[in-house]
C-alpha positions, 0 to 999 in steps of 0.5 A: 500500500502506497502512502500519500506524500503528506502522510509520511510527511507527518511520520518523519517530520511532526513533533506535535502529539495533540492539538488542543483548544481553552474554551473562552467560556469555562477556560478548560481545555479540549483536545482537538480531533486532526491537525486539520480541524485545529487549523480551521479553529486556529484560523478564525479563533479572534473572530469566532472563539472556541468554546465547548459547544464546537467541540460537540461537533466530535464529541457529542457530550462534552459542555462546559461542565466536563472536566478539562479532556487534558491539563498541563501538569497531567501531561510530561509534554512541552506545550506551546501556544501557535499565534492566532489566525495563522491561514489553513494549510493549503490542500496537498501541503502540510504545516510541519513544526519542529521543535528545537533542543532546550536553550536554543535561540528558538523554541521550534522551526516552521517548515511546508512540506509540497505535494512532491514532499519537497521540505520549504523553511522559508518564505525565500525558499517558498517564493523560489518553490512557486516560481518554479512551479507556477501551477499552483500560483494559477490555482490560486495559491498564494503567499499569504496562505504560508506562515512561518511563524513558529510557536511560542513555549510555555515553558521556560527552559525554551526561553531564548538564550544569546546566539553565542552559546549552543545548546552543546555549550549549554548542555555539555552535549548535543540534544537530539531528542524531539520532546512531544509537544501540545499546541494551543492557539491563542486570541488577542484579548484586545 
């Protein structure tokens, strides 16, 4: 059985474990089906908030009154919160975040995995993808559709250190290992 580029895409590259939401009524926090249906919340959340009651729309029983499907401390896993009306992951694509070692001077990279599982980790290297392979600007694809941005840790061993030292220098030894990660949208308050 042949596997889509997508998928094994997701296999090699995917940090994330669970993608999960607070709701704006009863702040507990809901687990999230698919990486796609995060995308869609994300996507809309300072528009449209997220609240319990979506969340029927996968798991009929829930309400506010529920206990929180998840919380932070029950959990040995790096939570992170993803900036707010990032768009949808273009169809055929996939939005992969990786997580750096502790102490690094950034907490995870962004990359964008093409329907030909070709891996882009910018908006250079994307320009350069789409010039190359104009089909897709004539689909309708566009730049605003990527965000590089990466996730915010919530956790202070991600803080950013001074560029000059490596997180061998702060370690003693390189880390490789990828902690598994939650990611969290969050809204502006404003």
């Amino acid at each position: 059985m042949e596997q889509s580029p997508s998928s094994s895409a997701n296999k090699v590259w995917e940090s994330v474990r669970a993608y999960t939401v607070q709701c704006a009524s009863c702040s507990k926090w809901r687990l999230i089906p698919s990486k796609e249906k995060y995308e869609e919340i994300r996507e809309t959340i300072n528009e449209q908030p997220f609240t319990c009651d979506i969340a029927r729309q996968w798991k009929p029983d829930i309400s506010c009154e529920k206990e929180s499907d998840i919380k932070q401390e029950d959990q040995n896993w790096v939570w992170a919160m993803d900036k707010p009306n990032i768009p949808r992951t273009p169809k055929g694509w996939q939005r992969i975040i990786r997580t750096r070692a502790e102490g690094g001077a950034k907490f995870a990279d962004v990359y964008y995995v093409t329907p030909s599982n070709k891996r882009l980790r910018s908006t250079v290297e994307l320009n350069r993808y789409l010039g190359e392979h104009p089909q897709f600007v004539q689909e309708g694809l566009a730049i605003s559709q990527f965000s590089f941005q990466p996730p915010v840790s919530f956790d202070d061993n991600h803080v950013p250190r001074r560029r000059a030292r490596s997180s061998r220098a702060i370690n003693g030894s390189e880390s490789t290992a990828n902690p598994v990660l939650s990611i969290v949208p969050y809204a502006n308050k404003d």
